[in-house]
C-alpha positions as CSV (number, residue, x, y, z in Angstrom):
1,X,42.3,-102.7,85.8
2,X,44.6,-105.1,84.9
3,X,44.3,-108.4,83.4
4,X,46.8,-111.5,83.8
5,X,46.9,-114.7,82.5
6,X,48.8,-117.5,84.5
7,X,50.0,-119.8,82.2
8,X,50.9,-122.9,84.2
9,X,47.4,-122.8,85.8
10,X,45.6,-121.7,83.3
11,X,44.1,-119.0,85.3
12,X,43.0,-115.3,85.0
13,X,44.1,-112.8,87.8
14,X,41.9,-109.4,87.7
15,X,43.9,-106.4,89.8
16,X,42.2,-103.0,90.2
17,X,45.2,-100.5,89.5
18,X,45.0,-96.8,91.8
19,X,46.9,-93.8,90.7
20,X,48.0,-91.1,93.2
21,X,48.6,-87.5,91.5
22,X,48.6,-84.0,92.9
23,X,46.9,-82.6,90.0
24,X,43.0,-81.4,90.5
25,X,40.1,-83.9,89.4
26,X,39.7,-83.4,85.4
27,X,43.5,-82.0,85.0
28,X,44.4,-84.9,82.9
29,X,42.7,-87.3,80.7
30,X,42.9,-91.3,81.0
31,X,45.3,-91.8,78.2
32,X,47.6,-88.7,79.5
33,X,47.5,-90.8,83.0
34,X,48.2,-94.1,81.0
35,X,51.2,-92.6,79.3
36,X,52.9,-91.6,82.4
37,X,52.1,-94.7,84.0
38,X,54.0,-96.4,81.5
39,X,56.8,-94.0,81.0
40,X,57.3,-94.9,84.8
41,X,57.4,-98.6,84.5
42,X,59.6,-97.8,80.8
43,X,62.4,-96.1,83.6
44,X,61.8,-98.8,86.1
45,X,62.7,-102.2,84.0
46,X,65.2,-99.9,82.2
47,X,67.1,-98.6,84.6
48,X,66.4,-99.4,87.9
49,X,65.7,-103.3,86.9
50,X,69.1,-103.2,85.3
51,X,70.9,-101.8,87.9
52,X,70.0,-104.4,90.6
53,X,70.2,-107.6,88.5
54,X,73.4,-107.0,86.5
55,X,75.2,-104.8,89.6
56,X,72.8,-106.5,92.3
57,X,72.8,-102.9,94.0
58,X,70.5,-103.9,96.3
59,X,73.0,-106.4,97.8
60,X,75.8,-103.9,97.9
61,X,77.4,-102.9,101.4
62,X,78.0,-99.5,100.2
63,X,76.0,-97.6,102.7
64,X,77.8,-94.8,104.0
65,X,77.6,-90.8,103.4
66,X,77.2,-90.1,99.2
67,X,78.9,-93.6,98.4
68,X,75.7,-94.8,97.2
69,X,74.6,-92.3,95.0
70,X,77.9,-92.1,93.6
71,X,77.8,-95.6,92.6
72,X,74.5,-95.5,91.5
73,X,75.4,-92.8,89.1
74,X,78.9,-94.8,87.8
75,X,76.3,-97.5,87.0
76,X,73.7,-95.4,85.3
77,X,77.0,-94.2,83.7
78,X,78.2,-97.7,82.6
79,X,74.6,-98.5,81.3
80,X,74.1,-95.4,79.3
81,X,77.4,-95.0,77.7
82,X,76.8,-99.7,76.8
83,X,73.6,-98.4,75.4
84,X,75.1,-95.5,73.7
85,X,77.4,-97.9,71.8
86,X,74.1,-99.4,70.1
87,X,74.5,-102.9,73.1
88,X,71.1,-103.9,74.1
89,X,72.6,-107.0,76.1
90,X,73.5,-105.4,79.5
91,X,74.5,-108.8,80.7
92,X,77.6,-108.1,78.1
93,X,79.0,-105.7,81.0
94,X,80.1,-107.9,82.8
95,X,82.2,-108.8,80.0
96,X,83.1,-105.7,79.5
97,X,84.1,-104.8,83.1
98,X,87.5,-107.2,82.7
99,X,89.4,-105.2,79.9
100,X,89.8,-101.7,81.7
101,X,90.8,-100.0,78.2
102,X,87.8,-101.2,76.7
103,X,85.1,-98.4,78.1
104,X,87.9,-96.0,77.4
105,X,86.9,-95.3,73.6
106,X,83.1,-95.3,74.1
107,X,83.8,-92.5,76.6
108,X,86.3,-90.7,73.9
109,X,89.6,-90.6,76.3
110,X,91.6,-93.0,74.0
């Protein structure tokens, strides 16, 4: 169950949360369960998140053969070698993405 406060009405939203697994009744314990619910949402704002507000991937016309996994793997590339670096603003990218030598050292080719 989760519990949500609205804060512009003041309001308290109740939502009843299900779990699908494939693993047999009693396999894993609540807090087991719990962790890997969160370690889910952890990759989801993370990565996934990331990748669509700073690239906006899902507005990219890239549709054809591998294209798109390619480019969703230069941009899990780009985030991971920012993060690397010790950046925690991903927004700084973009800044980033106008000097093309700059990546170059972070990756170790310069």
């Amino acid at each position: 169950m989760r519990l949500r406060w609205n804060l512009g009405t003041g309001k308290l939203t109740i939502e009843r949360i299900y779990l699908v697994t494939s693993l047999p009744p009693g396999t894993a314990t609540g807090s087991e369960l719990a962790a890997w619910i969160r370690g889910h949402w952890l990759m989801e704002n993370q990565l996934h998140h990331v990748r669509d507000r700073t690239f906006r991937e899902d507005a990219s016309k890239i549709r054809t053969c591998h294209l798109p996994r390619v480019m969703a793997g230069l941009r899990n590339l780009a985030i991971g070698v920012h993060r690397q670096d010790g950046h925690t603003d991903i927004a700084a990218l973009h800044r980033t993405g106008r000097d093309h030598q700059r990546p170059l050292p972070a990756l170790g080719l310069t």
